[in-house]
C-alpha positions, 0 to 999 in steps of 0.5 A, a space after each residue: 520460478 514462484 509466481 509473486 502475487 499482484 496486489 492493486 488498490 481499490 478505494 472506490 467500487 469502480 476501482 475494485 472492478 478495475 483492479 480485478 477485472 485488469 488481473 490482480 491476484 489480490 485487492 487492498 481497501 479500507 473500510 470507512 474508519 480506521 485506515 489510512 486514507 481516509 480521503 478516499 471514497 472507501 466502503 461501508 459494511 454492506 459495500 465491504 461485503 460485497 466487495 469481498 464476495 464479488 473478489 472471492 468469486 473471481 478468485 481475488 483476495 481481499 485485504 482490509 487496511 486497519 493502518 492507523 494509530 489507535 487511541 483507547 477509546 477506539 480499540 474496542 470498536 477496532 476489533 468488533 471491526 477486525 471480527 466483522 471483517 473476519 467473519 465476512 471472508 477478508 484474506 487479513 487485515 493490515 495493520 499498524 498499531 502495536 496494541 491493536 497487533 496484541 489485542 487482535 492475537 487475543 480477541 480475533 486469532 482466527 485472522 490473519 495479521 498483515 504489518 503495514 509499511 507504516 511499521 517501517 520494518 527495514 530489518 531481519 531482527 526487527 522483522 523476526 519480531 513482528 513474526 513473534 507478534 502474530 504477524 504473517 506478512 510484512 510490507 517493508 519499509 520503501 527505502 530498503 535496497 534488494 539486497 536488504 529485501 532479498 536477507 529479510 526474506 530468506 531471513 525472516 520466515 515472514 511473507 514478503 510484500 513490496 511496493 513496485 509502482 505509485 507515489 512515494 514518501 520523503 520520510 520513512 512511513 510511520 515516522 513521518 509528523 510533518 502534516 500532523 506538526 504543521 497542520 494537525 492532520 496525522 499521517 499515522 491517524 489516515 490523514 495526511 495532508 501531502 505537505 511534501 508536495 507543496 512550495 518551499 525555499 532553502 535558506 540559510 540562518 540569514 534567510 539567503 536563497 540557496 536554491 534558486 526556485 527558477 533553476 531548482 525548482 519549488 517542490 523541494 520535498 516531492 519524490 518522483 514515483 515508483 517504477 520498477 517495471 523493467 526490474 522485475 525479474 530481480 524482484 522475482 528472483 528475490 523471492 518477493 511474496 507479494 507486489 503491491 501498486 500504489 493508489 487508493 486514492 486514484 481514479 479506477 483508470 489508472 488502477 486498471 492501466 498501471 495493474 492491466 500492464 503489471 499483469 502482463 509484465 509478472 506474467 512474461 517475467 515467470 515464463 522467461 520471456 521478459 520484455 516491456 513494449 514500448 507502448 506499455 511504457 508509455 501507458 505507465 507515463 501517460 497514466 500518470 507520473 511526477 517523473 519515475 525511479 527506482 527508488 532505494 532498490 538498487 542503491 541511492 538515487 539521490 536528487 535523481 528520487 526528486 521531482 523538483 518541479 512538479 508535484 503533480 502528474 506531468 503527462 508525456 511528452 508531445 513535441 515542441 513550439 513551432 509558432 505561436 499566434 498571439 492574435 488568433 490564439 492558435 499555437 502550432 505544434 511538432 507532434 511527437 506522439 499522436 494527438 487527439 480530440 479530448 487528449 488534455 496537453 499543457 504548455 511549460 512556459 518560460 514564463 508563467 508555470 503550466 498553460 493547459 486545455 483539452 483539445 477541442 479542435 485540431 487541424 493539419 494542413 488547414 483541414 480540421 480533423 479528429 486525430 494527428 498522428 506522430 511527426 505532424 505539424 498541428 494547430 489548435 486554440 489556447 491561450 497564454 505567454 507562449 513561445 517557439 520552442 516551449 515544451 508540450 506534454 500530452 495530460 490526458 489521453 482519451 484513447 487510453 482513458 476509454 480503454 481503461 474504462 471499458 474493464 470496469 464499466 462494461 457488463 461482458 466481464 475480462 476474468 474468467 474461471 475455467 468450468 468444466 460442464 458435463 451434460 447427461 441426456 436421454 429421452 424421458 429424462 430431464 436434461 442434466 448439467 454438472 459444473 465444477 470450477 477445479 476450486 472445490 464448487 460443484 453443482 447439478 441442475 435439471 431442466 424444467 422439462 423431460 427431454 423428446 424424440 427429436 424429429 428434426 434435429 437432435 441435439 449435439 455435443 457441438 450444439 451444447 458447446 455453442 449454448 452453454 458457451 454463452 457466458 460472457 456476462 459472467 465471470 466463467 468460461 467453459 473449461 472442458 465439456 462432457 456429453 452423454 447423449 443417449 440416442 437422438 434427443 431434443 430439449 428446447 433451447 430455453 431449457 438449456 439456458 436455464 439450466 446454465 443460469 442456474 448452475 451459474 448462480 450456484 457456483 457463484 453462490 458457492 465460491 463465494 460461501 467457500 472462502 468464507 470462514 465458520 462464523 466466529 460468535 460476537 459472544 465470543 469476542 466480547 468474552 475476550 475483550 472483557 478478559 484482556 481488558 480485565 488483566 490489563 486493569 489489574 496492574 497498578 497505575 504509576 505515579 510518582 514525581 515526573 523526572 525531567 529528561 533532556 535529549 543532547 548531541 554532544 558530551 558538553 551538552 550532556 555535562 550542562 543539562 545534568 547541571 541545569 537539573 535534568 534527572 535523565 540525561 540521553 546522548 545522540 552523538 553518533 556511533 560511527 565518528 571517531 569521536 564517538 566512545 569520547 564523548 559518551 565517557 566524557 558524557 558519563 563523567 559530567 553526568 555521574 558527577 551531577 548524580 544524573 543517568 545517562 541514556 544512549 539515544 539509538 538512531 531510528 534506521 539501523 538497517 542490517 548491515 549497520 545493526 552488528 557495528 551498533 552493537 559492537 559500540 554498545 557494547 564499547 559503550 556500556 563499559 564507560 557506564 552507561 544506565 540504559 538505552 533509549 531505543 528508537 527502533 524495535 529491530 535492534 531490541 533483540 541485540 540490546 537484551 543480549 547486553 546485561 545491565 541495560 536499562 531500556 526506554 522506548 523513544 517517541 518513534 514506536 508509535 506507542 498510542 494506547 495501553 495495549 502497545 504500552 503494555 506489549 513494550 513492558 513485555 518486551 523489556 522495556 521500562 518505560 515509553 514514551 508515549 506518541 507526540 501526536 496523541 491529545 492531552 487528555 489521551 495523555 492523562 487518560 494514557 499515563 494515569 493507567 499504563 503498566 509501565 512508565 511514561 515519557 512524553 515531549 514537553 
């Protein structure tokens, strides 16, 4: 059974630590622009380095997150930073521009190229795609069931990454422009502001309640999290290249404790021993959670995905109310777990929301004492309207907490790398150390000074074993150890420290200058750039009267949009009702009497099951006379060009942000695009003035 690649988040140093030292096989970060998460502490260039060097050495890769949509004006400075990253040892970049896909295959081949979730890849053909793009992994889209997974990668011929355990969107990633709508911060440019996880009310057209907030809750749009902690071995089984944790925005405790129980979890699942204790159940809870699912993998959860009443961690719970004394403010509980001082709990009200505190003193049985362990009755301080019978959950747990921060703060390190040592001694000699990690680094060392007669005690094999074991504050441990000793020798124990000193720095050195690439010249790269850029200029801009496009459902809309003077006419109505043939050839009527083309407008999420029955009606649907199709997915490209005739247009789904991605699509097939909702008007001018292909934008 393949072994999948564990990949944790590190927005922070600490959180790097934390993942690597808690047995990640590969960390995920950005640098300060261009990805993401821009909230996140991320790391400048000199950090960016190190980073990389302190993971290679402990044989972590690193991926750079470059996920966001690119405006013109930034993508010479984006590839200058995809070739810094190149050149300072980063495994691959993920991305998620389709210009800034093509423009790094020309000015950078050299790196690998990763497709960020934010692609919404959800299909083989789609998927196929990416591969022709230069692409080597894809992270799929969250919403696919395995099944889907498990077809796209026997299918596709692409590494397969998946996100097994973190916070989920309400919308496919990539599509999602609420933040950006409502409050201009763009998801697709690392800036979202998570309005899914506020308050909202359904209504009717009459403004009527139709979801009691006090029965339902208020956070209608706040998917629970990720867990797939008990269905690893189906993931495993389905050949999934890569699983990838949730959390650049986490604090480093949580990244040690979700990717420290992950770990071990791969870990048994490979060797068929697969179990999850209850304790690492609780330690994935307590950490933090909205409440967990299993998301889309193993069919549709429906409101079981949602955590309607709480958009924040809700902890694990603790036990019930026994008695509360409004007059002294002292609250007795039933423990169901052990409690400590230092944990943090909150009390769910009837009335009122969340009453919280940490726990500053504890008593049992009217003695105050530190800790309470699961089944007693406990009294403590906190304030609020609080009665018999109210929830509690324990929010923070110190004891964990603690534990977690221990793998990232103290210096003895938790991963190690075998090194195996050799050691040649004889009189009149200098003492000889070799080291080599099996990786391909070696060095040799010689002590200070030549080695005597012993006296008194001479040296042995099971002395060196001692001496040169001591390498807890390095990111080694001794693998197997060779003596050659000739005769009866003694060399000062300061020597042989030395010696393994040394031969540390220089594996540690080489490791790290191993898994760097021959540096690619800047020269090099401004060369290229100047040569992609001098063939994109030299296509002619497109300038013409503006056609007037609407975007209907239905075939009457269609007929009073063409005799209201639209030019272009695109029809949604569908492709599975009965209805659906109907109304396109009545659609084609209305629209050919008027003089007007019309365009079939394709849904977003054609997964592959549903890809086949789209084309058939495709094809149903060019016999009543279609002109073209508005595509709002590129997996169903491959299957639209087998059909003749057709003429395509890309919808605002694409992402198309800057004239690199524009050109991409008109070398695709595709004769015009519409450009993204989310780009500024003068990024329109500058974008439709000089595009290769036509334009389209949402008025």
């Amino acid at each position: 059974m393949k072994k999948p690649e564990l990949m944790a988040p590190a927005g922070t140093w600490e959180a790097l630590v934390a993942a690597v030292q808690n047995g990640a096989d590969a960390v995920y970060l950005g640098g300060r622009r261009f990805n993401a998460r821009r909230g996140a502490e991320n790391f400048d260039d000199q950090a960016l380095c190190k980073a990389i060097e302190y993971a290679h050495v402990r044989g972590v890769k690193v991926y750079v997150t470059v996920n966001i949509l690119l405006a013109d004006t930034e993508l010479r400075e984006a590839v200058r930073f995809l070739h810094f990253i190149y050149n300072a040892g980063a495994d691959a970049a993920i991305l998620q521009d389709w210009g800034l896909i093509a423009l790094a295959r020309q000015v950078v081949p050299e790196l690998e190229l990763h497709a960020s979730t934010q692609m919404t890849a959800h299909n083989v053909p789609g998927v196929q795609l990416l591969r022709a793009a230069g692409i080597k992994r894809v992270v799929l889209a969250r919403e696919l069931d395995l099944a889907s997974v498990r077809e796209i990668k026997k299918s596709s011929g692409l590494e397969v990454e998946t996100f097994i355990h973190g916070a989920l969107c309400i919308c496919y990633s990539g599509q999602c422009l609420m933040s950006s709508m409502i409050g201009g911060r763009s998801g697709n440019r690392g800036r979202c502001a998570q309005p899914c996880r506020l308050k909202y009310k359904l209504v009717d057209e009459k403004g009527r309640l139709l979801a009691e907030p006090e029965k339902t809750g208020a956070y209608l749009l706040s998917p629970r999290d990720l867990n797939l902690s008990y269905r690893l071995p189906d993931l495993i089984d389905a050949g999934i290249d890569a699983f990838k944790i949730e959390g650049r925005m986490r604090r480093p405790e949580y990244v040690a404790t979700v990717t420290r129980v992950y770990r071990m979890l791969i870990d048994r699942a490979v060797a068929g021993d697969f179990t999850v204790t209850p304790e690492e159940s609780t330690e994935l809870a307590q950490i933090f959670n909205r409440g967990f699912t299993t998301g889309y993998f193993f069919g549709n959860p429906g409101r079981e995905l949602m955590s309607y009443k709480r958009p924040n961690n809700r902890g694990t719970r603790l036990g019930r109310v026994r008695r509360y004394d409004r007059h002294n403010k002292r609250v007795e509980i039933e423990l169901e777990a052990p409690l400590q001082a230092g944990d943090g709990i909150e009390v769910w009200v009837t009335r009122g929301g969340r009453v919280g505190t940490e726990v500053s003193e504890l008593f049992v049985n009217g003695q105050k004492t530190d800790a309470a362990s699961a089944g007693s009755l406990v009294w403590l301080r906190l304030e609020g309207q609080i009665r018999a019978g109210d929830r509690v959950f324990k929010t923070y747990d110190a004891r964990l907490m603690e534990k977690a921060r221990r793998t990232f703060t103290s210096a003895r390190e938790n991963r190690r790398v075998s090194l195996d040592l050799r050691v040649c001694a004889s009189v009149g000699e200098p003492l000889m150390l070799e080291a080599d990690d099996r990786e391909g680094a070696r060095a040799k060392v010689y002590s200070g000074t030549v080695a005597v007669k012993a006296v008194k005690r001479p040296l042995t094999a099971e002395f060196l074993a001692e001496q040169l074991d001591r390498l807890g504050n390095t990111p080694f441990a001794m693998g197997k150890l060779e003596c050659d000793i000739a005769g009866e020798v003694m060399v000062p124990v300061r020597e042989i420290n030395e010696v393994r000193r040394r031969a540390v720095e220089l594996i540690v050195e080489q490791r790290a200058r191993l898994r760097k690439p021959a540096p690619l010249p800047a020269s090099t790269v401004e060369r290229r750039l100047d040569q992609y850029y001098s063939a994109i200029d030299e296509g002619q801009p497109l300038h013409g009267f503006p056609l007037l496009a609407a975007a209907v459902r239905d075939a009457a809309s269609a007929g009073a949009a063409a005799r209201s003077g639209a030019d272009v006419v695109y029809l949604a109505c569908g492709y599975r009702a009965r209805s659906a043939l109907e109304e396109v050839r009545q659609a084609r009527e209305l629209c050919r009497r008027a003089g007007v083309h019309l365009y079939l407008a394709s849904p977003r999420i054609l997964h592959d099951r549903e890809l086949a029955e789209y084309q058939v009606f495709c094809t149903e649907a060019i016999k009543a006379g279609l002109d073209g199709v508005l595509a709002a997915g590129y997996g169903m490209l491959a299957g639209l060009k087998e059909l003749d005739g057709l003429s395509l247009v890309a919808d605002f789904s694409l992402n198309v942000f800057n004239r690199p991605a524009a050109l991409y699509f008109k070398e695709l097939g595709f004769t015009r695009v519409t450009l993204s909702p989310e780009l500024t008007g003068e990024q329109i001018k500058e974008l439709a003035g000089h595009a290769a292909v036509e334009t389209e934008v949402i008025v």
